[in-house]
N, C-alpha and C positions, 0 to 999 in steps of 0.2 A: 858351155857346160859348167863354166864357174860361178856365173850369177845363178842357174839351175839350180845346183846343189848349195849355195848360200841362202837362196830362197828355203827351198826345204827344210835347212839348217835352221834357218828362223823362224819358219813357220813348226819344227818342232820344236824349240824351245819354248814358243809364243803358248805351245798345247802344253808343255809342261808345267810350265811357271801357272798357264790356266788351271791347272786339274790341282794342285798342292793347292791353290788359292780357295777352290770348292770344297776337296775333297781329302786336304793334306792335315795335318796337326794343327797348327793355324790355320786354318781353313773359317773364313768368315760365319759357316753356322756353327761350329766348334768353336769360336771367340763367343758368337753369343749366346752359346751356353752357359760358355765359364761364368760369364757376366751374370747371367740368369741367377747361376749358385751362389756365386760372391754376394749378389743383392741378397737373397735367400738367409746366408749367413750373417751379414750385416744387420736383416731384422733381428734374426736369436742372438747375436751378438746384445744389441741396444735392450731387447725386454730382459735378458741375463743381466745386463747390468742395470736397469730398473728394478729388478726384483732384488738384486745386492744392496740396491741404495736404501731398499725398505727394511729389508732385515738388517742392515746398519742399525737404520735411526731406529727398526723393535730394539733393540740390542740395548742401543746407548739410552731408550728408553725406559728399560727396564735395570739398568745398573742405576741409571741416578733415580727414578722409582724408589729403590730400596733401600737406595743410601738416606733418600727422606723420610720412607717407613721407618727406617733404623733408629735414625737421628731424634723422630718424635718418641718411636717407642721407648729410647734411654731418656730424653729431657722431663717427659708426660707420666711416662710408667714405671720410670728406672729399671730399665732394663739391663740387664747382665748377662755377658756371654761368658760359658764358662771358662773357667781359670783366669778371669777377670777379676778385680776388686774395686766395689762401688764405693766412691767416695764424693759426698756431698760438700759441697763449700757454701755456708750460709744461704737463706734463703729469706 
């Protein structure tokens, strides 16, 4: 009767530990879902930060841009911004 019911015993754990492992929270097609979605994430992850790296360098392309427009427009055209005073030194 003891190896009986020790059988049993294990053969219903052996179904348990089976069915969690199909059919439970970690359950092997519920790991490769998650995985599915993490990949998924991981693209919009990588092209969000390509598209950050380009509006960067728009960014830092258009500051130093300006600060050259700037720079010719005051050395070429003397340009004045107001409550500024243009002062020339020899030329």
């Amino acid at each position: 009767m003891g190896k009986r019911f020790l059988t049993l015993l294990l053969l219903l754990l052996l179904v348990v530990f089976q069915a969690q492992l199909w059919l439970g929270r970690g359950s092997v097609p519920n790991v490769a879902q998650m995985e599915q979605k993490l990949d998924d994430q991981r693209k919009r992850n990588q092209q969000a930060q390509a598209r950050n790296e380009r509006l960067e360098a728009e960014v830092r392309d258009l500051k130093e841009g300006l600060e050259i427009v700037e720079e010719k427009a005051r050395t070429e055209l003397g340009m004045v911004k107001p409550n500024e005073i243009f002062v020339q030194v020899g030329k």
